[in-house]
N, C-alpha and C positions, 0 to 999 in steps of 0.2 A: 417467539424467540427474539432475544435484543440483537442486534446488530452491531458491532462496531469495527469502522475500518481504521487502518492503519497507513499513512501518507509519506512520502519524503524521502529523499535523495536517496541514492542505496548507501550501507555503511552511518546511515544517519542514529542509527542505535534502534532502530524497531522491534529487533528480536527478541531483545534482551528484554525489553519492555512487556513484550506478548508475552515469555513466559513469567514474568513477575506477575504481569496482570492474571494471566492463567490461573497460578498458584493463591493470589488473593480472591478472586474469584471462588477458585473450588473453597478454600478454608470457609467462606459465609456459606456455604451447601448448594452452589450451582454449580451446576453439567455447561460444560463450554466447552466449544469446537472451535481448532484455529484451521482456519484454511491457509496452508501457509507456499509465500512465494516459491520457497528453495524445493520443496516438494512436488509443487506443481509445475515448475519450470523443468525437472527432471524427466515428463510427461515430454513436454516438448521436443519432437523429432528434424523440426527444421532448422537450420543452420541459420546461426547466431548471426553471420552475416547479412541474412533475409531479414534485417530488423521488422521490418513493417510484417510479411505473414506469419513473426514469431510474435509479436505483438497479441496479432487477431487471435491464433493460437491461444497463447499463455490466457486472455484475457473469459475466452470460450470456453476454456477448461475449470477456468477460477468461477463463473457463471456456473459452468455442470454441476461442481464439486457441491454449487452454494445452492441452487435449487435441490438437488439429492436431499439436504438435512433441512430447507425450511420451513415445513410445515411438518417435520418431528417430534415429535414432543421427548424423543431422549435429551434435549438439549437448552437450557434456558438463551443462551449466550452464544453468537458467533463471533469469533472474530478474525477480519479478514487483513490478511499481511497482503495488502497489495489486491486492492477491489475494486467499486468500480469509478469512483472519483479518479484513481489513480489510473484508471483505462483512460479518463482525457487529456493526464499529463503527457501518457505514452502515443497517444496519436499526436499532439501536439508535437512532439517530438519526430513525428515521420513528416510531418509540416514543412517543420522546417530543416529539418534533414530532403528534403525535395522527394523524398519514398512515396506519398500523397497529398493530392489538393486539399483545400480547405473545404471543398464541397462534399467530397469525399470521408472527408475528417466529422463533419457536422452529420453525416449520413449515418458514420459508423456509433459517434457518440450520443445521437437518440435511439439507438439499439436498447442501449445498457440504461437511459435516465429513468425507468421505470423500477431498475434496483436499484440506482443512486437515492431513488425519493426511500428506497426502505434500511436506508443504512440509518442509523439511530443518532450516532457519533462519530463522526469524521473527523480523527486527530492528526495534525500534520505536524511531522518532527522536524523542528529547524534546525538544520545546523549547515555552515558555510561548505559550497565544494569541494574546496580545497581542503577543508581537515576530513569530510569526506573521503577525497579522492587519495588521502596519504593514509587512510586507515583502510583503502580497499588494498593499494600497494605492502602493506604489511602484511595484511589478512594472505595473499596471495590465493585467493579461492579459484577455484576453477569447475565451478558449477553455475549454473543461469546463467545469468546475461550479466553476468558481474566480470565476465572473462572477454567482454569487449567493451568493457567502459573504460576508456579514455579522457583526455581534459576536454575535449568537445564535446563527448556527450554526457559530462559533468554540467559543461555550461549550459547546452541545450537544455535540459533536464533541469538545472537551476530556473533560467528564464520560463519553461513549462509550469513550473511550479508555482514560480510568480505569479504567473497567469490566471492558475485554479484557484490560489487568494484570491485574486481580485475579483474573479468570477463568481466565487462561492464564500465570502467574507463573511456573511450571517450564519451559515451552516458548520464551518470548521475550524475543530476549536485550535488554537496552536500553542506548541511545547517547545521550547528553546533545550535540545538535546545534548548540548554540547558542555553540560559539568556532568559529575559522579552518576549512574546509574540508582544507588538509593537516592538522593535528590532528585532524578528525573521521575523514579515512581509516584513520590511524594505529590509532584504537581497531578499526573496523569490520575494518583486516585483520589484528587478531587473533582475530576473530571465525570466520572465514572460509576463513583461510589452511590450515589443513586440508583442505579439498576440492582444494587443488594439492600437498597431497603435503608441505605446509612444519609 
């Protein structure tokens, strides 16, 4: 089974994305699994305030959900809304949120780099915080952790982000999210279209 994760800012357009890719996916005749954020954060019992053991949480669950299907054969394709590259942006973020040390942090993020090595495609979606952060205020959602984001943990989460570029610069590909959704496919299934064979 292919692997591909999905990266960046919340509100960055990722959704939208999984399910185009989905539907382009199935139309060549693959079986694809989205393990997705909004679902599995729904899983989540502890209070959004607890950033840091809703973190460990969300991220253990997103792990459960993905060992369950990977060595299935119902499945050519996974793709994950928030996995496990995206588990370093989110401790990065309890960093410097002061929630955990950096020893701490490097303890929790060699847990996960043995999935990080089987994700195939690590795309990260750019788009600025601020158009971010003014498209989660419209959305007005009130499910996951979309209901304590703020302009600080906009920024935080920006600079986190930075971060897993520079860290991870050869491994992830990056998509500038921020015009029309058919143009953002366009770039993403060149990204991509390799795993159907094209």
């Amino acid at each position: 089974m292919k692997v591909i994760e999905f990266v960046g800012l919340p509100r960055a357009g990722k959704s939208t994305q999984i399910a185009l890719l989905k539907s382009f996916f199935e139309s060549h005749g693959k079986m694809v699994i989205v393990i997705s954020d909004g679902e599995i954060s729904e899983k989540v019992q502890v209070p959004h305030s607890e950033l840091f053991a809703w973190n460990q949480i969300f991220f253990s669950l997103i792990l459960d959900e993905y060992l369950k299907h990977k060595n299935s054969s119902d499945y050519d394709i996974c793709i994950l809304d928030r996995g496990f590259y995206d588990q370093t942006v989110w401790s990065e973020v309890d960093v410097i949120m002061g929630s955990c040390t950096r020893k701490k942090k490097e303890i929790i993020d060699s847990l996960f780099e043995k999935y990080r090595k089987e994700v195939d495609t690590p795309i990260y979606f750019s788009c600025p915080y601020e158009i971010c952060q003014e498209r989660n205020r419209e959305t007005n959602d009130t499910n996951g952790i979309d209901v304590i984001l703020d302009k600080d943990l906009f920024i935080n989460l920006d600079v986190a982000y930075k971060k897993l570029l520079e860290n991870f610069r050869e491994e992830i590909a990056v998509i500038d999210s921020q015009g029309a959704p058919e143009e953002i496919f366009l770039e993403l299934e060149k990204r991509v279209r390799y795993l159907v064979g094209l």
